[in-house]
TORKE-747053 format. One record per residue (C-alpha): residue number from 0; residue in one letter; x, z, y. Coordinates in steps of 0.25 Angstrom, whole numbers. Example, Ala and Ser with C-alpha at 12.3 -4.5 7.8 and 13.67 -1.06 7.14 Angstrom:
! residues 2
ATOM, 0, A, 49, 31, -18
ATOM, 1, S, 55, 29, -4
This chain:
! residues 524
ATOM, 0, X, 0, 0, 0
ATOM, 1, X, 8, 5, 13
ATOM, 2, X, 14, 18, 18
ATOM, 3, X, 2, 23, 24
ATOM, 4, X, -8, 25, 11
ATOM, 5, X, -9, 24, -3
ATOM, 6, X, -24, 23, -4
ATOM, 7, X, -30, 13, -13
ATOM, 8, X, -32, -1, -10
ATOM, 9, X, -49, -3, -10
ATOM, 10, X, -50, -20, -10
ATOM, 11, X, -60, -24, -1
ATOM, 12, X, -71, -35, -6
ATOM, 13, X, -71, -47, 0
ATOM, 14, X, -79, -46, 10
ATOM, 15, X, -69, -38, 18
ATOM, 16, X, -67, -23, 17
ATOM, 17, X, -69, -12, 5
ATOM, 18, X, -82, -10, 0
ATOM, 19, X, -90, 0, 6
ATOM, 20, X, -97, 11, -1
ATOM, 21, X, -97, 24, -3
ATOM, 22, X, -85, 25, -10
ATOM, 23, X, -77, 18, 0
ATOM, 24, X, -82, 27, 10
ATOM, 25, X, -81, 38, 2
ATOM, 26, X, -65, 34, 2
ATOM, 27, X, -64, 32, 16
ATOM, 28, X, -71, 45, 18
ATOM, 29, X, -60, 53, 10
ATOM, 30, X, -50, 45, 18
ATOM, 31, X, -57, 50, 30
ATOM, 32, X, -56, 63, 27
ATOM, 33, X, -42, 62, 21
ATOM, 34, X, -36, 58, 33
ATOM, 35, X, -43, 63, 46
ATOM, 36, X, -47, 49, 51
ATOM, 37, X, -62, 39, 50
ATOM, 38, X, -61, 31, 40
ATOM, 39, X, -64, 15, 42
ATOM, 40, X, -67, 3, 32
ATOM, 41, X, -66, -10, 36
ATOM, 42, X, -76, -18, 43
ATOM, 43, X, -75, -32, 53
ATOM, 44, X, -77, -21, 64
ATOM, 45, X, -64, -15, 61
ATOM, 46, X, -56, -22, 74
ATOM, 47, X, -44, -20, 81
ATOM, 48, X, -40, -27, 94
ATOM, 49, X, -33, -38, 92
ATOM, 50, X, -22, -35, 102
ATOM, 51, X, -19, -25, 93
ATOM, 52, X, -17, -30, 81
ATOM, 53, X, -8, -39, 89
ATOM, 54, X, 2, -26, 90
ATOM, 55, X, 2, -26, 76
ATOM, 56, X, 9, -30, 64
ATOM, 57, X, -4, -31, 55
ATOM, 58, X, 2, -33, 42
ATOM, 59, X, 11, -23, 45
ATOM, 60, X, 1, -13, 47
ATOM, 61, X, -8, -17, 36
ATOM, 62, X, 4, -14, 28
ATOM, 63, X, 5, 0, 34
ATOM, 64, X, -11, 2, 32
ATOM, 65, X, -16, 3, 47
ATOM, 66, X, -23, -3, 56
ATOM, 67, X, -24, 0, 72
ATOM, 68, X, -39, -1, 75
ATOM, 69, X, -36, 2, 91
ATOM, 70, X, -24, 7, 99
ATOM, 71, X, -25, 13, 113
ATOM, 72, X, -14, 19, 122
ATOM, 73, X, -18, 33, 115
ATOM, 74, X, -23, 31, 102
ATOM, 75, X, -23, 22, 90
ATOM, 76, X, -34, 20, 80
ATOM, 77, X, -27, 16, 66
ATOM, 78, X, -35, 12, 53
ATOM, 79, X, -26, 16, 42
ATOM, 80, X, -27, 18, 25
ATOM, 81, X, -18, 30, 28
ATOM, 82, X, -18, 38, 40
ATOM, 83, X, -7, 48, 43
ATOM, 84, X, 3, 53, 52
ATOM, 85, X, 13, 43, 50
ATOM, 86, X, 4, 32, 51
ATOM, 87, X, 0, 39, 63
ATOM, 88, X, 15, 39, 70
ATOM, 89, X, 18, 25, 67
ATOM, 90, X, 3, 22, 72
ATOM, 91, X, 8, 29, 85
ATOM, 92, X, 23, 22, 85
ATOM, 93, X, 17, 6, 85
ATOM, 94, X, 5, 10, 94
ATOM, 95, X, 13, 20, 103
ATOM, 96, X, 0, 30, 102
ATOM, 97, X, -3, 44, 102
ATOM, 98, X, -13, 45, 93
ATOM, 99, X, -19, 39, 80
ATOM, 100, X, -34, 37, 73
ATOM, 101, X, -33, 32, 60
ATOM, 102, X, -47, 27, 53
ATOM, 103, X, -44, 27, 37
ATOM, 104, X, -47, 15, 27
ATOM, 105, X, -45, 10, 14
ATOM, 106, X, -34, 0, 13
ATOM, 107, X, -42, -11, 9
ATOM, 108, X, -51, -9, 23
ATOM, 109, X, -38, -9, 32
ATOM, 110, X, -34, -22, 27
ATOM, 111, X, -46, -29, 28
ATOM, 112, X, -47, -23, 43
ATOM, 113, X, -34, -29, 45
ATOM, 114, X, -39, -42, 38
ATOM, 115, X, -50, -41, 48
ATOM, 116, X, -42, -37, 60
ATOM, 117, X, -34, -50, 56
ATOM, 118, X, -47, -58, 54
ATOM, 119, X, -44, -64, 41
ATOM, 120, X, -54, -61, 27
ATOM, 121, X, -48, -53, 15
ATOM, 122, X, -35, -55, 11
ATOM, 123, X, -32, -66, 21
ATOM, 124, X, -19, -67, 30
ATOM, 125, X, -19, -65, 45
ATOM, 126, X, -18, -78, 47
ATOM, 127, X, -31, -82, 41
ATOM, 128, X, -36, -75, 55
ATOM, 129, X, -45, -83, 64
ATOM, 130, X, -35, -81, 74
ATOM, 131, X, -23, -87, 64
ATOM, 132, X, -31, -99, 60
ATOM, 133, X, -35, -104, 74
ATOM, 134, X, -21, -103, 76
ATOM, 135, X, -18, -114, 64
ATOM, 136, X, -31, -121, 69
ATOM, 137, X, -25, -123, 83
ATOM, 138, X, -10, -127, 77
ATOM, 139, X, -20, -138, 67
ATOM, 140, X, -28, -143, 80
ATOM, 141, X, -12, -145, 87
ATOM, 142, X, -6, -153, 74
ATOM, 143, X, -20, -162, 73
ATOM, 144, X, -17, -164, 90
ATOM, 145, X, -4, -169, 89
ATOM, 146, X, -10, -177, 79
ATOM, 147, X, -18, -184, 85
ATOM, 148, X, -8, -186, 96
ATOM, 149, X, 0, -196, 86
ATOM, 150, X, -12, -202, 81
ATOM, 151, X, -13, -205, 98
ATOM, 152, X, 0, -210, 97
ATOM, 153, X, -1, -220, 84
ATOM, 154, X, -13, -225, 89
ATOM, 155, X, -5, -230, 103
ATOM, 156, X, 7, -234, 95
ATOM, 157, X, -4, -243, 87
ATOM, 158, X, -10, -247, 99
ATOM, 159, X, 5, -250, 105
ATOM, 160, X, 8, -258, 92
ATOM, 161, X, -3, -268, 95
ATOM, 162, X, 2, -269, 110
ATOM, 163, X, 15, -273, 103
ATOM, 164, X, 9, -283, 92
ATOM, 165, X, 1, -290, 105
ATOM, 166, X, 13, -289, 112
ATOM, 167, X, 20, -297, 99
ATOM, 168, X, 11, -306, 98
ATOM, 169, X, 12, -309, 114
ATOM, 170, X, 27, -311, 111
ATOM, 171, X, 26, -320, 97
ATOM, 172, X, 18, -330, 106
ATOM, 173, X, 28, -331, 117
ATOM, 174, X, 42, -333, 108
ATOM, 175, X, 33, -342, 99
ATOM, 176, X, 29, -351, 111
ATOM, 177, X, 42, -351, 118
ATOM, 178, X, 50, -355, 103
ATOM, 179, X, 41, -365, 100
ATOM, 180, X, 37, -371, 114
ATOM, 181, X, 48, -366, 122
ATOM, 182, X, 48, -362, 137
ATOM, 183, X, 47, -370, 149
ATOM, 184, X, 33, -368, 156
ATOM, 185, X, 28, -359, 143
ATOM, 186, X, 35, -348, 148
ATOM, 187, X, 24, -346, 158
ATOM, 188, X, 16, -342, 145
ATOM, 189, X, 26, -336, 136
ATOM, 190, X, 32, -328, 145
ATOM, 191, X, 20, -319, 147
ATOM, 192, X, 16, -319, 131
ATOM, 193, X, 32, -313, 130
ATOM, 194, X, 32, -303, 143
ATOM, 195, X, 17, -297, 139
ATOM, 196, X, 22, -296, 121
ATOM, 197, X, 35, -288, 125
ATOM, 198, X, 28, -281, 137
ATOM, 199, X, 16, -275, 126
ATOM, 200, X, 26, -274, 116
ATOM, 201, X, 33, -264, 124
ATOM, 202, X, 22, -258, 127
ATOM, 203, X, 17, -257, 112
ATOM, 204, X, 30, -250, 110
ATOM, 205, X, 29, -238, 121
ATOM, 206, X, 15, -234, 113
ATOM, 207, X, 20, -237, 98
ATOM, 208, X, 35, -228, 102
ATOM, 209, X, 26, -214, 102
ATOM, 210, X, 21, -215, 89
ATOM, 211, X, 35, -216, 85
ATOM, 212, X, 40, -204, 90
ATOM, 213, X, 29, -197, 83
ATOM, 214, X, 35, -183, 75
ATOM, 215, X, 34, -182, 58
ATOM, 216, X, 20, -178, 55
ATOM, 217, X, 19, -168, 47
ATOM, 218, X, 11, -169, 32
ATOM, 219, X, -2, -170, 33
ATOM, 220, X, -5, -161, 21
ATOM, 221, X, -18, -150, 21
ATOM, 222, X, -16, -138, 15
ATOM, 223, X, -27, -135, 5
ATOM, 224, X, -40, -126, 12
ATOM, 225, X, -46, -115, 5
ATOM, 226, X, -57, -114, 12
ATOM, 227, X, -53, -102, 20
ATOM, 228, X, -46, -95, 9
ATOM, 229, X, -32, -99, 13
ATOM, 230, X, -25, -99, 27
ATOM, 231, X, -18, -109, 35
ATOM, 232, X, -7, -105, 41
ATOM, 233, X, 0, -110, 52
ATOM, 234, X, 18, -107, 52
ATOM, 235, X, 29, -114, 61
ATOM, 236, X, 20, -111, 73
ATOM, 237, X, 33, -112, 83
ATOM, 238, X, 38, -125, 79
ATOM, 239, X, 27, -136, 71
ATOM, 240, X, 16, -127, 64
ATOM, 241, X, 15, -128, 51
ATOM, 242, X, 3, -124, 41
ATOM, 243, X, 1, -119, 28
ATOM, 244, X, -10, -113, 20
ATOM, 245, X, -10, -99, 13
ATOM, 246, X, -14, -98, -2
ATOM, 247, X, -30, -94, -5
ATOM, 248, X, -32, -80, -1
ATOM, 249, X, -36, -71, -13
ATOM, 250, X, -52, -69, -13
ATOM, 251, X, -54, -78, 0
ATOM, 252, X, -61, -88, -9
ATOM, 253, X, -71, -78, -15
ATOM, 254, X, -71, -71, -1
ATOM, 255, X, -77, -85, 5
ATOM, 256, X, -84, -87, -6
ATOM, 257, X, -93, -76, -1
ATOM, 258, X, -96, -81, 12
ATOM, 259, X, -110, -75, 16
ATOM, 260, X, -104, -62, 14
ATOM, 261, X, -92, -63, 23
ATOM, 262, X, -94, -57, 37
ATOM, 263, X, -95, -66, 49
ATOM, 264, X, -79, -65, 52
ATOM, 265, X, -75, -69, 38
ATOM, 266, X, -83, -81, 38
ATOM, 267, X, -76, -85, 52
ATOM, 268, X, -62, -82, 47
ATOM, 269, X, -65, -92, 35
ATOM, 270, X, -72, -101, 45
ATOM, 271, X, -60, -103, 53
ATOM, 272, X, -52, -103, 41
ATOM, 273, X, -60, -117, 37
ATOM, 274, X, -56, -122, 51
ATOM, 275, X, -43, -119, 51
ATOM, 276, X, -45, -128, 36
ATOM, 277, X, -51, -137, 43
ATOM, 278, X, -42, -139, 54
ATOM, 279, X, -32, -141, 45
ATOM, 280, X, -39, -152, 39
ATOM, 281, X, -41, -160, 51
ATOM, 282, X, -26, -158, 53
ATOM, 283, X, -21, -164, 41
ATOM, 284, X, -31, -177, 42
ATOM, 285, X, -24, -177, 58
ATOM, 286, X, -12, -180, 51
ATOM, 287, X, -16, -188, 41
ATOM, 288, X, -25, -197, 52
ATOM, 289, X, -12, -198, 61
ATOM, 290, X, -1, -202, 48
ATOM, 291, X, -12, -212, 46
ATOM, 292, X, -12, -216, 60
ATOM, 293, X, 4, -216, 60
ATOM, 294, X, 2, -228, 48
ATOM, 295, X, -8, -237, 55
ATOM, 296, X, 4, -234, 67
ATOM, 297, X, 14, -239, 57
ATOM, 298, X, 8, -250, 52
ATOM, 299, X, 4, -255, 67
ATOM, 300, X, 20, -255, 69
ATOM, 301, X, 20, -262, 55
ATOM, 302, X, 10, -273, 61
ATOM, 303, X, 18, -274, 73
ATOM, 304, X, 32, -276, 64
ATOM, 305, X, 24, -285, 55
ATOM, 306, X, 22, -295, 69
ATOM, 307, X, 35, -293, 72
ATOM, 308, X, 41, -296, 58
ATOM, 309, X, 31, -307, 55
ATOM, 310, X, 34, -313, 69
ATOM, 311, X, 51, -314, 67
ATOM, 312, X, 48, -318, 53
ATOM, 313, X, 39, -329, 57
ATOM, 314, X, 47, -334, 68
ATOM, 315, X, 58, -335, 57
ATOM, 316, X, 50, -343, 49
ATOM, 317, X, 46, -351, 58
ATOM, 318, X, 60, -354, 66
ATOM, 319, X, 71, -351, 58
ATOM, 320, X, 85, -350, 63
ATOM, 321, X, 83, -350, 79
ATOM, 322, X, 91, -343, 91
ATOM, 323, X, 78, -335, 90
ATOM, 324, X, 80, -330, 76
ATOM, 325, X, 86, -316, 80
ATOM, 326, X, 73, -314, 90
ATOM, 327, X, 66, -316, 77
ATOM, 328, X, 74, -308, 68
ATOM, 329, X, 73, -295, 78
ATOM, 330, X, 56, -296, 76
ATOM, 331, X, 58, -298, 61
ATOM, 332, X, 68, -286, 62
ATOM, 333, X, 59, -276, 71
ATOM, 334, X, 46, -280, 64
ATOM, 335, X, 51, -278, 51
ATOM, 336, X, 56, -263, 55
ATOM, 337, X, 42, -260, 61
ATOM, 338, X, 34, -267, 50
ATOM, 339, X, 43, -257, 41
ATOM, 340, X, 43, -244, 50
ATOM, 341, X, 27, -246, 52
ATOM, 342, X, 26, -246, 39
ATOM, 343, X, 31, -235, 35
ATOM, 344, X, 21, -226, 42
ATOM, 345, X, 10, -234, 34
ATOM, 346, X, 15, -225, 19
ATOM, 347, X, 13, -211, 27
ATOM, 348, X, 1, -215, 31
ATOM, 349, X, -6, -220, 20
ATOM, 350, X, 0, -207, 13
ATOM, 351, X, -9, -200, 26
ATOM, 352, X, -22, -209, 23
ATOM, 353, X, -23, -205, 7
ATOM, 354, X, -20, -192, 11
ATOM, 355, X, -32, -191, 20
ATOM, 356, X, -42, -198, 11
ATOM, 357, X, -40, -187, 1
ATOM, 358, X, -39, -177, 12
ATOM, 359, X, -53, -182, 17
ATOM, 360, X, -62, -184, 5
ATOM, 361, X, -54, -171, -1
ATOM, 362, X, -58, -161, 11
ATOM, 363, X, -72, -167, 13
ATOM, 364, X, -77, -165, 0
ATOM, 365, X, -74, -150, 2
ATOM, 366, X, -85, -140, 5
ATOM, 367, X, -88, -139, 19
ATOM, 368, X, -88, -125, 27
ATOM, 369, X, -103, -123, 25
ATOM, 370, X, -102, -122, 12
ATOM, 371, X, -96, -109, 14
ATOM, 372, X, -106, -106, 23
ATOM, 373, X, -120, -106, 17
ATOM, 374, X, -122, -95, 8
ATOM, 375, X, -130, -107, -3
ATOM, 376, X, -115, -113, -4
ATOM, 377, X, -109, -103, -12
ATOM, 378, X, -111, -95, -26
ATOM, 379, X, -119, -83, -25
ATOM, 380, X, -116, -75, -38
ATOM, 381, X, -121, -62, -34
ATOM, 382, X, -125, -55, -21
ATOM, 383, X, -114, -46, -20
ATOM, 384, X, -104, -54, -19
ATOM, 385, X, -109, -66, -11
ATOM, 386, X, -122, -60, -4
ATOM, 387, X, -130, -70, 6
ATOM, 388, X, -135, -60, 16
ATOM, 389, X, -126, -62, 28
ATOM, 390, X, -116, -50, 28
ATOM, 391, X, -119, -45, 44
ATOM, 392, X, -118, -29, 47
ATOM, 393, X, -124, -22, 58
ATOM, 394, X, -110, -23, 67
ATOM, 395, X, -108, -37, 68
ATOM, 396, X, -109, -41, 83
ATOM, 397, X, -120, -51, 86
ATOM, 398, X, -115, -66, 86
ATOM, 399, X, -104, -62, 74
ATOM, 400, X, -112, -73, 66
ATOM, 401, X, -113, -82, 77
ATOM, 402, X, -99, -82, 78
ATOM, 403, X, -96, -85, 64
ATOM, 404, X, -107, -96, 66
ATOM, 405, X, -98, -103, 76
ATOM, 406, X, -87, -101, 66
ATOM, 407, X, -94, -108, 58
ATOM, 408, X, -98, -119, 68
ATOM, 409, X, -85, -122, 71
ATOM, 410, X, -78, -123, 57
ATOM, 411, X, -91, -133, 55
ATOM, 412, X, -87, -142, 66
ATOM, 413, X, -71, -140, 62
ATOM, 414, X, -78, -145, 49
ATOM, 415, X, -86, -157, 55
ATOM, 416, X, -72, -160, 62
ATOM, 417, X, -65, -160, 49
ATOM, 418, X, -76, -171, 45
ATOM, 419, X, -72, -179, 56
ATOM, 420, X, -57, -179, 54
ATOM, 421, X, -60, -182, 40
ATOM, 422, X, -67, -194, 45
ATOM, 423, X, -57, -198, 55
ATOM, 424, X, -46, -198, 43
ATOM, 425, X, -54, -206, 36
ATOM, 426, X, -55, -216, 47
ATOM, 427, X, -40, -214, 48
ATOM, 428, X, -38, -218, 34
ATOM, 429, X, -47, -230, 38
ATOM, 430, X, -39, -235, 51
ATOM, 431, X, -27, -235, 43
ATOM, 432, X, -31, -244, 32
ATOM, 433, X, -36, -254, 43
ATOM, 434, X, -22, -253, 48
ATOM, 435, X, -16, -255, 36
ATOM, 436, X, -28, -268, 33
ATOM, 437, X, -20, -272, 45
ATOM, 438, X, -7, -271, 42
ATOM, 439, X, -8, -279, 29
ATOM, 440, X, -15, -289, 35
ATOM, 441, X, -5, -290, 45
ATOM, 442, X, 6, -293, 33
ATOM, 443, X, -3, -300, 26
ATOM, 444, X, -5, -311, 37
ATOM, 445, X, 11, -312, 40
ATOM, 446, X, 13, -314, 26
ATOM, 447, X, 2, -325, 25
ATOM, 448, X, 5, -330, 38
ATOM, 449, X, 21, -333, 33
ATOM, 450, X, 15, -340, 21
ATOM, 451, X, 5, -348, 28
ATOM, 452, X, 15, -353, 41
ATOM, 453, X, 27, -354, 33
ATOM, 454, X, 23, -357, 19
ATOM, 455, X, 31, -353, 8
ATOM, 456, X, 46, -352, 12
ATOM, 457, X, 57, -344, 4
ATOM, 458, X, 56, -336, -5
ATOM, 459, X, 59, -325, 5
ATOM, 460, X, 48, -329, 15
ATOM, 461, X, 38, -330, 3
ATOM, 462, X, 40, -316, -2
ATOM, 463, X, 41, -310, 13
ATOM, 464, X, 25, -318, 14
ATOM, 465, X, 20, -313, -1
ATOM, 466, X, 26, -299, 2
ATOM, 467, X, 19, -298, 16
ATOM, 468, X, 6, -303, 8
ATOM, 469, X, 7, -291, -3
ATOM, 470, X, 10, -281, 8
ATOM, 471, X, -2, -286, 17
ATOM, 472, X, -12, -285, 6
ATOM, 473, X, -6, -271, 0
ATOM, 474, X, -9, -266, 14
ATOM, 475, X, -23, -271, 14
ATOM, 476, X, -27, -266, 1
ATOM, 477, X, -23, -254, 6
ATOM, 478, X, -29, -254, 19
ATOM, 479, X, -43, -256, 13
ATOM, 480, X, -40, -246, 4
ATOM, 481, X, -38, -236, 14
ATOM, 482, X, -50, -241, 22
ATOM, 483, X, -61, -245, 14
ATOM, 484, X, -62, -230, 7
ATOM, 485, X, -59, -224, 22
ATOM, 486, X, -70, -231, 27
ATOM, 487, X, -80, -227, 14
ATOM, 488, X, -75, -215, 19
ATOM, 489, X, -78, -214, 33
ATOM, 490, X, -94, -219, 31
ATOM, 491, X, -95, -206, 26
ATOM, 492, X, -92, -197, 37
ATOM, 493, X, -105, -193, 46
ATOM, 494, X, -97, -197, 58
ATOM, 495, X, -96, -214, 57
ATOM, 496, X, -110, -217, 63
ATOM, 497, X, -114, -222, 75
ATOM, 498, X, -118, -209, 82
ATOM, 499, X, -113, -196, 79
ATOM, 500, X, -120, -182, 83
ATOM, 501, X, -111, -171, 86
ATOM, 502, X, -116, -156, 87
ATOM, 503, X, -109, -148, 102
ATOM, 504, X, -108, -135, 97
ATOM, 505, X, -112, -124, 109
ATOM, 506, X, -109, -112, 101
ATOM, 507, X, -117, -103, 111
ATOM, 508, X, -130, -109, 106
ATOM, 509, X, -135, -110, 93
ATOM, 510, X, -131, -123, 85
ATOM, 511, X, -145, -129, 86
ATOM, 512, X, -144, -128, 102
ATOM, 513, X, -130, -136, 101
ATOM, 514, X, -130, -151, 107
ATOM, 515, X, -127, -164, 99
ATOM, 516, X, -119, -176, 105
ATOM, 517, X, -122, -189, 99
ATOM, 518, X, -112, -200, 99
ATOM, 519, X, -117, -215, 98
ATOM, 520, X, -112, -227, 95
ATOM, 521, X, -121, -234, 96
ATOM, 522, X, -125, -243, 107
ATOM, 523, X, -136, -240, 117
C-alpha cells in the first residue's frame, strides 16, 4: 500500500466508488471513531479546486494516500486512509499551514476521488482527462491544418503546371514555324508565340517550385480506437508532436457497456474520448487526401515532362542531325528527368488511395455513437448490472443532463464531420484515378502519334512506341479501377444531391428550435 496505512483495499464496482451499505458505513464508522476525524466516501461531489491540485504531485500523493480537499493560509482540510501526526507534519511542510483536518476513507474511495478530481473513469490514466484530450484534439486540428495548407500548395503547383504545358505548346508553335518556314516577316507572328511560352513557363514554374519545398509527411497510419477504452496520447509536444494509443483499459469495456447506468460526467468523458477517435480519424484521411493529391501533382509534372520528352523526341525524328540537335536533345534530357521524378510520386500515392479505400469502408461499417447511446442497443441480462432508469441523485445541479446533451451533440456532429471527410477521401480517391486516366492517355497518344507520323522506323524507335503503348493502357486500366469503385462509392453518401440541408446548432434552445440552412444547386 503506502507509508501512511495498511487498511484493506475495498475494490469499488464499476460504476465508481465502493459500494454503499451498511457494512461499508459500519467500517468508515469505526475508522471515524479510531481516528478522531469524519469520515467521507467517495462521490462526484468530492471536489477540489483546480489550482490546487496544480500544486500538486497527484500521483505522488495517491502514493502516500491523501488527498488536499482545501488549503487556506491557516488550515488544510486533507482526505486520507491513514490520519496521523506524521501525516500531519508533512501536510503542514508542503502547504506551510498551521493546522490539519483529516476526513477518513477507504482506500478504494481515495483513488476514485482522485480518479475524479483527475476527471478520468475507473482505472484510467490522467490523460484520459477531458482537459488532456482536447489537448490532443487541438494538436489533430494543427496537423490536419497544415494539411490542408499543402493540398493548397499542389493544387497551385498543378495549376502552374498547366501554365507551363500552355506556355510549351505556345513555344513548340514558334520553333516549328521558324524551322520550317524560317524568319523574315514571320517573326512579326513568331516572336509573340515565343516571348508569351517562356514568359508562362516562367510563371508556371514560380507556382509549381512551392510544392517542392514541401517537408516529408509523416505516415499516414491510425492507431486502432477502442471506443473510448483506450487513450490517445499526445508526446514530443516541443518539437513535432507525436501520438500514440494506450492498451485497453481493464474493465473499460464492460464499464461502457453499462451506459444507462453511468453518471452524467462519465458519459462525457467517454463522449470526448470518441471525439478525440474521431478526430484522429479525420487526421489520418487528411493525410491520406494530400499523399494522393501529391501524386496527381506528380503526374502533372510527369505530363508536363512527357510534352517535353515527346516534343525533342519528335523533333528528332523529324530533322535529324541539325545545328538545332543540341536544343532538341536538352527538352528530350529535362523531359525525360521530369517525366521520371513525376512519376515517382505517383507509387506513394497509389500506396495512400488503397490505404483510404480500406480505411473508409472499414470505419464506416462500425457502429455509430448512438449505438452507445440508447438503452434498446445494448444487452440487458439483469437489472442489476445494466438498470435503465437513468441514475440522477437528488444533488446533481439542474442542466448536468443538459450538459451531457450538448456533449453528446457535439460528438454527433464531430461524427457527421467524419462522414463528410470519408466522402471527400473517396472523391480524392476519385480525382486521382481521372488523373492517372489522363496521364496514360497522354503516353498513349505519344506512342500512337510516333507510330502513326513516322511509321515504323528502328527497331529502337519501335520499341520506345509499343512500350509507351503498354505503359499508357496499364495506367488507364488502373485509373478506371481507381474510379469507377470511387465513384460506386460516392453515390452512397447523403451528401451528393443537388441540395443539402444543414442543421445550425444554437445550444441555448432546445434542438427542435434550431434553424436549418438549405444549399441549392439548382437553378431558379
Amino acid at each position: 500500500m503506502n507509508k501512511h496505512t495498511q487498511l484493506p483495499n475495498v475494490s469499488p464496482p464499476e460504476q465508481g466508488g465502493a459500494a454503499a451499505g451498511p457494512g461499508k458505513h459500519a467500517l468508515l464508522s469505526a475508522l471515524a471513531e479510531r481516528y478522531g476525524c469524519p469520515w467521507v466516501e467517495y462521490s462526484e461531489k468530492v471536489n477540489a479546486p483546480v489550482p490546487l491540485l496544480w500544486q500538486f504531485d497527484l500521483a505522488k500523493l495517491k502514493a502516500e494516500g491523501w488527498f488536499p480537499l482545501s488549503v487556506t493560509d491557516r488550515k488544510a482540510v486533507v482526505i486520507a486512509t491513514a490520519p496521523g501526526p506524521e501525516l500531519a507534519a508533512e501536510v503542514k511542510a508542503m502547504t506551510g499551514v498551521e493546522e490539519v483536518a483529516f476526513q477518513v476513507t477507504l482506500p478504494a474511495d481515495l483513488i476514485r476521488i482522485f480518479e475524479h478530481n483527475q476527471d478520468v473513469n475507473p482505472r484510467f490514466p490522467p490523460t484520459a482527462g477531458r482537459t488532456p484530450l482536447a489537448r490532443v484534439r487541438t494538436y489533430l486540428a494543427g496537423r490536419r491544418s497544415a494539411y490542408a495548407h499543402y493540398r493548397t500548395l499542389l493544387a497551385k503547383s498543378r495549376t502552374g503546371l498547366a501554365f507551363i504545358r500552355t506556355g510549351l505548346s505556345f513555344i513548340t508553335i514558334a520553333l516549328l514555324f521558324l524551322r520550317i518556314l524560317g524568319g523574315g516577316f514571320l517573326l512579326l507572328l513568331e516572336m509573340p508565340l515565343l516571348v508569351a511560352g517562356i514568359v508562362m513557363v516562367y510563371d508556371g514554374l514560380k507556382w509549381y517550385l512551392p510544392a517542392r519545398k514541401i517537408q516529408a509527411m509523416p505516415e499516414c497510419v491510425p492507431t486502432q480506437p477502442t471506443n473510448g477504452t483506450s487513450v490517445l496520447e499526445v508526446y514530443n509536444q516541443e518539437a513535432t508532436p507525436l501520438f500514440k494509443r494506450t492498451g485497453e483499459m481493464p474493465g473499460a469495456a464492460e464499464l461502457r457497456e453499462g451506459w444507462t447506468s453511468l453518471s452524467p460526467v462519465m458519459r462525457r468523458r467517454y463522449l470526448a474520448s470518441d471525439r478525440t477517435d474521431l478526430a484522429e480519424e479525420r487526421t489520418v484521411l487528411a493525410c491520406l487526401r494530400t499523399r494522393m493529391a501529391k501524386a496527381r501533382t506528380g503526374l502533372a509534372f510527369t505530363r508536363t515532362g512527357l510534352a517535353f520528352f515527346s516534343l525533342g523526341l519528335g523533333l528528332i525524328r523529324q530533322f535529324h542531325a541539325s545545328s538545332w540537335l543540341p536544343f532538341d536533345l536538352g527538352l528530350v534530357g529535362v523531359g525525360g528527368l521530369m517525366a521520371f521524378e513525376g512519376f515517382l510520386w505517383y507509387f506513394n500515392g497509389r500506396q495512400a488511395g488503397v490505404v483510404g479505400h480500406e480505411t473508409v469502408t472499414a470505419n464506416s461499417a462500425k457502429t455509430t455513437v448512438w449505438d452507445f447511446f440508447f438503452p434498446h442497443k445494448h444487452p440487458m441480462p439483469g437489472v442489476m448490472k445494466n438498470p435503465v432508469h437513468l441514475p440522477v441523485r437528488r444533488w446533481h445541479a439542474p442542466g448536468i443532463w443538459a450538459t451531457t446533451g450538448v456533449a453528446l451533440e457535439r460528438t454527433v456532429l464531430a461524427e457527421r464531420r467524419n462522414v463528410m471527410a470519408r466522402l471527400r477521401t473517396v472523391m480524392a480517391r476519385g480525382r486521382t484515378g481521372m488523373a492517372f486516366i489522363r496521364t496514360g492517355m497522354s503516353i498513349l497518344l505519344i506512342g500512337i502519334a510516333f507510330l502513326v507520323n513516322f511509321e515504323l522506323g528502328g527497331w529502337y524507335w519501335n520499341l520506345f512506341a509499343f512500350t509507351m503503348i503498354g505503359l499508357g493502357l496499364y495506367l488507364l486500366l488502373d485509373g478506371c479501377v481507381w474510379t469507377l469503385p470511387a465513384e460506386w462509392q460516392r453515390r452512397q453518401y447523403p451528401y451528393c444531391f443537388g441540395s443539402m440541408e444543414i442543421t445550425i446548432p444554437f445550444y441555448g434552445t432546445p434542438p427542435r428550435y434550431w434553424k436549418k440552412a438549405v444549399f441549392s444547386n439548382e437553378k431558379e
